[in-house]
C-alpha positions as a printed NumPy array, in Angstrom:
array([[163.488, -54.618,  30.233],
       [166.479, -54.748,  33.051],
       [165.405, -52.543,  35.774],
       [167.297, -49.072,  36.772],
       [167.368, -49.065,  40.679],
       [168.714, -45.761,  41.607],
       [169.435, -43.93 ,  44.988],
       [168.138, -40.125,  45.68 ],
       [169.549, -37.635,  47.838],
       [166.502, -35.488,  48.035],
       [163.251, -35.305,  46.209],
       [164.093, -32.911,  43.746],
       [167.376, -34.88 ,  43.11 ],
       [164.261, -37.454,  42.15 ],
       [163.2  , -34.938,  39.811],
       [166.198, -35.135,  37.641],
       [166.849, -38.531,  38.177],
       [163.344, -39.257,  36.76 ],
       [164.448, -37.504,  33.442],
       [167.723, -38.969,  33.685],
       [165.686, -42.93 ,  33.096],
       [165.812, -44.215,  36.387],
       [162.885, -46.926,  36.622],
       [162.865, -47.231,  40.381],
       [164.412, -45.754,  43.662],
       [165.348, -46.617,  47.378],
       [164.611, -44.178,  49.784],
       [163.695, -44.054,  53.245],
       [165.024, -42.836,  56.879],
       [168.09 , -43.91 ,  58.943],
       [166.22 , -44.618,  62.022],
       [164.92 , -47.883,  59.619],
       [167.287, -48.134,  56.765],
       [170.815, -49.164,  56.245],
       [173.119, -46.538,  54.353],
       [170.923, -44.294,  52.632],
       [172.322, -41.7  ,  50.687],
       [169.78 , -39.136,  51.499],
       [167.077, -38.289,  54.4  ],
       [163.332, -38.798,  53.452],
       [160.832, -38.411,  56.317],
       [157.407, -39.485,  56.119],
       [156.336, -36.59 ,  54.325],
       [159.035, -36.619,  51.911],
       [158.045, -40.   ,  51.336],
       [154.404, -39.725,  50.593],
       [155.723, -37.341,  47.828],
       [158.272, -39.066,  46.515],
       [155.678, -41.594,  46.125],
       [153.309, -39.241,  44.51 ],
       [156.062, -38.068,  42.093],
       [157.184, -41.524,  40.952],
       [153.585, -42.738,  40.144],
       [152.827, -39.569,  38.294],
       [155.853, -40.89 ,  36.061],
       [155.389, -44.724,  36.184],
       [158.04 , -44.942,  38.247],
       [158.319, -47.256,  41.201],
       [159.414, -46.241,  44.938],
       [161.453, -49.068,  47.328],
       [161.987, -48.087,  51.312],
       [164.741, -49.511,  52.974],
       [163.351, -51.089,  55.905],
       [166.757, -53.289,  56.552],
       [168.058, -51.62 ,  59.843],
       [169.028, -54.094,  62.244],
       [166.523, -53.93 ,  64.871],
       [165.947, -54.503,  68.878],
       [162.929, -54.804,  70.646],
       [162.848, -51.169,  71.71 ],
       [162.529, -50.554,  68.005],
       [159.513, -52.698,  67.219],
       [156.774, -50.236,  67.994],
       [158.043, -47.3  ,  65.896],
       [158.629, -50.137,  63.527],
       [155.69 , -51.492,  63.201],
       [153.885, -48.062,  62.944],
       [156.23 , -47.286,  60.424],
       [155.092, -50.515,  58.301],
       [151.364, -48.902,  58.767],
       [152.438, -45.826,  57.076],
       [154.028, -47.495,  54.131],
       [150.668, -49.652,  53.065],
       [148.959, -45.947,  53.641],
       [150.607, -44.296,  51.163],
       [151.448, -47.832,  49.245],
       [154.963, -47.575,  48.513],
       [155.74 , -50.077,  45.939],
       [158.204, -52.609,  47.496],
       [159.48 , -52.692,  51.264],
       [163.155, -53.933,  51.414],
       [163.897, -56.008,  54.644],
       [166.38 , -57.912,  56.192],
       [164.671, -59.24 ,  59.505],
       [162.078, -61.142,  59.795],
       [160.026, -58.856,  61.929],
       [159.095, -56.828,  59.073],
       [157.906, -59.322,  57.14 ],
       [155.613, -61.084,  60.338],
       [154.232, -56.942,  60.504],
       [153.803, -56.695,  56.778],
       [151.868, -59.923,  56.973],
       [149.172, -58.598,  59.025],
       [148.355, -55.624,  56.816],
       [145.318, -55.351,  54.361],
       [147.231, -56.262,  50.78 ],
       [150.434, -56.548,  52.015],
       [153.47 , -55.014,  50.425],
       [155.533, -56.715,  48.452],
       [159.512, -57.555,  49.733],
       [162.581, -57.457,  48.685],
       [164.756, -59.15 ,  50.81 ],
       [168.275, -57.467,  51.464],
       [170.249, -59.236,  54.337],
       [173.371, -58.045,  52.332],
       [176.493, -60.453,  53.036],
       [174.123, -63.302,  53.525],
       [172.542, -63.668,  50.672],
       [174.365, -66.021,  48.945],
       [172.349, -69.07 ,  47.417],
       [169.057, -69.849,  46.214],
       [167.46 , -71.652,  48.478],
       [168.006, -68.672,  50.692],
       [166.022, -66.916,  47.918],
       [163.318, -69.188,  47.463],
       [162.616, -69.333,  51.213],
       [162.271, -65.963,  51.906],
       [160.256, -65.893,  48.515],
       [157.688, -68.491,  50.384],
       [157.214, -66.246,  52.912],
       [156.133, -63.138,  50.753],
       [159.506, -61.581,  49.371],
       [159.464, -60.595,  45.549],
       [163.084, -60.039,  44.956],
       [166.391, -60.978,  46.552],
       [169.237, -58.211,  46.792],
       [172.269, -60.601,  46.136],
       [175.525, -59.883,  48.199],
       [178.057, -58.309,  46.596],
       [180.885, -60.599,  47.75 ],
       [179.68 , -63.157,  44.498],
       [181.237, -63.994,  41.704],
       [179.793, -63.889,  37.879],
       [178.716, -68.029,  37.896],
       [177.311, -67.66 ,  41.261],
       [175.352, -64.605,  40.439],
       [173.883, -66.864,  37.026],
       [173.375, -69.733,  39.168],
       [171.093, -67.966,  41.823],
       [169.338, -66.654,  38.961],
       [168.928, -69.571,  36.899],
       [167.45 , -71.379,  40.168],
       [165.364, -68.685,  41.808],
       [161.895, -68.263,  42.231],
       [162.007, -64.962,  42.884],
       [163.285, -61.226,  40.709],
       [167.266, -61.138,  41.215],
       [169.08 , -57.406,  42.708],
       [172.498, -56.731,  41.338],
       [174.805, -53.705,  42.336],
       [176.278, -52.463,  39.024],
       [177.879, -49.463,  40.1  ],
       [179.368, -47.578,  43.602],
       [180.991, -48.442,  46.662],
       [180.181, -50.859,  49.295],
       [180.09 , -51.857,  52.903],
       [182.981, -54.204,  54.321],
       [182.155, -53.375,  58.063],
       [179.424, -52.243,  59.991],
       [179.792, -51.527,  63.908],
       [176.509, -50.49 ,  65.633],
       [178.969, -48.571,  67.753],
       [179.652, -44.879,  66.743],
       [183.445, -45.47 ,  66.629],
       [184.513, -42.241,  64.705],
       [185.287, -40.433,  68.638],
       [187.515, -43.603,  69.037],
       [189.838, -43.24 ,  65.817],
       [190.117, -39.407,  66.55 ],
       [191.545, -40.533,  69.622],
       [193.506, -43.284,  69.116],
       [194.988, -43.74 ,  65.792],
       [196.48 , -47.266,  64.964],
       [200.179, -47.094,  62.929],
       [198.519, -48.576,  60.201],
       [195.723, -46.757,  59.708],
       [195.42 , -43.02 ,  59.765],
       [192.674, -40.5  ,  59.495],
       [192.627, -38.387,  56.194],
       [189.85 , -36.094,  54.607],
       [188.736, -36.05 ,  50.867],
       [189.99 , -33.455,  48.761],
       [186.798, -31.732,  48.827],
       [186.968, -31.833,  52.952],
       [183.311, -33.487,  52.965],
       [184.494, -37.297,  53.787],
       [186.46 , -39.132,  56.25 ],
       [189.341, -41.614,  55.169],
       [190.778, -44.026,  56.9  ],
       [194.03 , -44.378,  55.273],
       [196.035, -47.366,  54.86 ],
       [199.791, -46.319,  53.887],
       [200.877, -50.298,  53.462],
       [198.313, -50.696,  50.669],
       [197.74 , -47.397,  49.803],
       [193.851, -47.604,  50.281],
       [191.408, -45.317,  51.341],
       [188.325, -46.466,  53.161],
       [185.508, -43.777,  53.509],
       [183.77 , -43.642,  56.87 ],
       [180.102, -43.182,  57.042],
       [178.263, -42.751,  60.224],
       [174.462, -43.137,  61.167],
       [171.823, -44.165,  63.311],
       [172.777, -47.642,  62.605],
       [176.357, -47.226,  63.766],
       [179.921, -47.123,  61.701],
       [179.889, -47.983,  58.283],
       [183.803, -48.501,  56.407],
       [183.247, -48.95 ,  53.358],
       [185.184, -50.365,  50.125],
       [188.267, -48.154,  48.814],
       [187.388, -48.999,  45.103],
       [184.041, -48.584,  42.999],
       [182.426, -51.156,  41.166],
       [181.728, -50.506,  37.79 ],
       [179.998, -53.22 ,  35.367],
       [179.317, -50.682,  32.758],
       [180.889, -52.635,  30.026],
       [180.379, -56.341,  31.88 ],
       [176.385, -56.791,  31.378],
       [176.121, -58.786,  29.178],
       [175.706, -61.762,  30.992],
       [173.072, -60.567,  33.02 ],
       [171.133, -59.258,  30.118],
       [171.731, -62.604,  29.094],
       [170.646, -64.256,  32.381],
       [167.323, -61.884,  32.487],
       [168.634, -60.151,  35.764],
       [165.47 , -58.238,  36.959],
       [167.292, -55.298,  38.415],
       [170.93 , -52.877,  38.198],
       [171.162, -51.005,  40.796],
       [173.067, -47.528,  41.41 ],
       [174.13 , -47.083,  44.514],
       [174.693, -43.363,  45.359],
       [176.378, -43.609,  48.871],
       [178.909, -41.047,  49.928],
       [178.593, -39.575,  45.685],
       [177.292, -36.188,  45.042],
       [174.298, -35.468,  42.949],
       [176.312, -34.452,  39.752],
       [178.374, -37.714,  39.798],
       [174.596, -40.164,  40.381],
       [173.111, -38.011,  37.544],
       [176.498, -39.108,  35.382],
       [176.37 , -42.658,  35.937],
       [172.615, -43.023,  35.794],
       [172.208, -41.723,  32.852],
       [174.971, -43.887,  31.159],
       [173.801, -46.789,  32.837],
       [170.139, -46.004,  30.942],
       [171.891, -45.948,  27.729],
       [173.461, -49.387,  28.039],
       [170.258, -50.483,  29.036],
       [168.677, -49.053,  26.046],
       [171.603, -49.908,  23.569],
       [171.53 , -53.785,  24.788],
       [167.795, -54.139,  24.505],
       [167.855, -52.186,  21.019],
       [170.526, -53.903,  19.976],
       [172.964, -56.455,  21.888],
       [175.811, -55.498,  18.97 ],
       [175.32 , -51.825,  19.299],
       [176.072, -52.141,  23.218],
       [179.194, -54.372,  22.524],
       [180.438, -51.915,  19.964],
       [180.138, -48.689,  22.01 ],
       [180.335, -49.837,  25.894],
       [183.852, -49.033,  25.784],
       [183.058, -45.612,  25.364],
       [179.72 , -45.516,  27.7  ],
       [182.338, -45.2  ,  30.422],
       [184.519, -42.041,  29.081],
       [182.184, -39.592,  31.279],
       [182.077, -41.351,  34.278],
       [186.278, -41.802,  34.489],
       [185.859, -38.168,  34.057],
       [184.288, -37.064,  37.302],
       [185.521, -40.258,  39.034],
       [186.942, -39.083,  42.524],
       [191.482, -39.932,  42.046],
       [191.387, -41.629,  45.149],
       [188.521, -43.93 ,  44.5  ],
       [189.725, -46.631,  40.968],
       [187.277, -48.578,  39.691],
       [187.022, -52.219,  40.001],
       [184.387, -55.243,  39.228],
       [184.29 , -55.999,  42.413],
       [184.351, -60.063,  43.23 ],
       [182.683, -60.651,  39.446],
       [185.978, -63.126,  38.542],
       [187.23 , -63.337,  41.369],
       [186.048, -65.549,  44.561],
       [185.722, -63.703,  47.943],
       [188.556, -63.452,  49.906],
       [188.464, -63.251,  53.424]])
């Protein structure tokens, strides 16, 4: 059965999540991870490990900063600690981690997440030949590409189904810059809720949340993606993973979509005609708590990227 790849904000968010039907979850700590919705230290780690075996559930670190040679020490300590407590998969993006996994006792399987990049399969299949299990696929690929990868590769295919996503990343922290300098056509804005920064683009009337971390600036996309009712080809295809991607949401609104993205999981593999009769519906409570500013959209699924 399709894999549910969620993203915590806390260990007790786990909890619920957990009885919610996710099957699997990223976590892990900004000083080594790209875009995490919530913290985990080591210790949180180890636990969160703990708790998701106790439930046959599977924990994935993000291990995908972009990383300098100052960072390799930590780094490779870090890798140490993971085959300790034997987290289940280690998701990467530079090769470093995988020539450190490499020299541990029963290495760690990978899951290979250079986001944009990650675009055909021979990409896939190489990095599968030198240990990864999976390959994240970028989001910026349309439905035939997606199929084609899959149809081709050697190794378990990634697919965001739901959630925002990254168009720019600056290892610079530039949020001092646009408090100080404001361009005409983009202004600064906060959510509703006063929690999130929006840069605000009157000409198109899009708003582009602004996430900052260890890693730098992160703008990301002014629309969701929502697939909810577009799986079927990916059931179809045997995708190995949907993943959730909790970024800049609250608890309450992950909890929402999770648990209607386990139903059309269920539904389909119950019954491919019960999930085409009712996925129209499988979205009402998600539109409901759905942030005004923030429409959903299927991203570039029938559409090509557009640059």
């Amino acid at each position: 059965m399709t894999e549910l790849l969620v993203t915590p904000k806390s260990l007790n968010h786990m909890k619920t999540l957990i009885e919610l039907g996710a099957d699997a979850f990223v976590i892990g700590e900004q000083k080594f991870g790209l875009r995490l919705p919530g913290e985990f230290n080591r210790e949180d780690v180890r636990k969160a490990v703990n708790l998701a075996h106790e439930h046959d559930k599977k924990v994935y670190v993000a291990v995908n900063g972009i990383f300098h040679n100052y960072h390799l020490n930590a780094l490779e300590n870090y890798i140490e600690f993971l085959h300790e407590i034997r987290v289940d998969r280690i998701i990467f993006g530079d090769p470093a981690v995988v020539m450190y996994v490499k020299k541990q006792d029963n290495p760690i399987p990978l899951n290979w997440d250079a986001e944009t990049i990650v675009t055909n399969y021979f990409q896939c299949n190489y990095w599968g030949g030198k240990g990864a299990k999976r390959a994240v696929l970028a989001r910026e690929l349309n439905l035939d590409e997606i199929l084609n990868i899959k149809k081709h590769a050697n190794v378990e295919i990634e697919v965001q189904v739901h959630g925002m996503t990254c168009m720019f990343q600056s290892k610079r922290m530039l949020l001092g810059n646009y408090y100080t300098f404001q361009d005409r056509q983009m202004k600064i804005q906060r959510s509703e809720n006063d929690q999130d920064l929006l840069l605000y683009d009157e000409e198109r009337e899009n708003k582009y949340p602004v996430f900052e971390d260890y890693n730098g600036t992160h703008i990301m996309s002014p629309n969701d993606i929502c697939l909810i009712e577009e799986l079927e080809p990916f059931f179809e295809a045997n995708i190995d993973s949907f993943k959730i991607d909790g970024i800049l949401q609250s608890e309450a609104y992950i909890n929402t979509v999770t648990a209607q993205y386990r139903e059309a999981i269920d539904l389909y593999h119950e019954d491919p005609e019960a999930y085409e009769d009712e996925k129209f519906m499988l979205i009402d409570p998600i539109e409901e708590i759905q942030p005004e500013h923030r429409p959903f959209d299927e991203g570039f699924l029938y559409k090509q990227t557009v640059y």
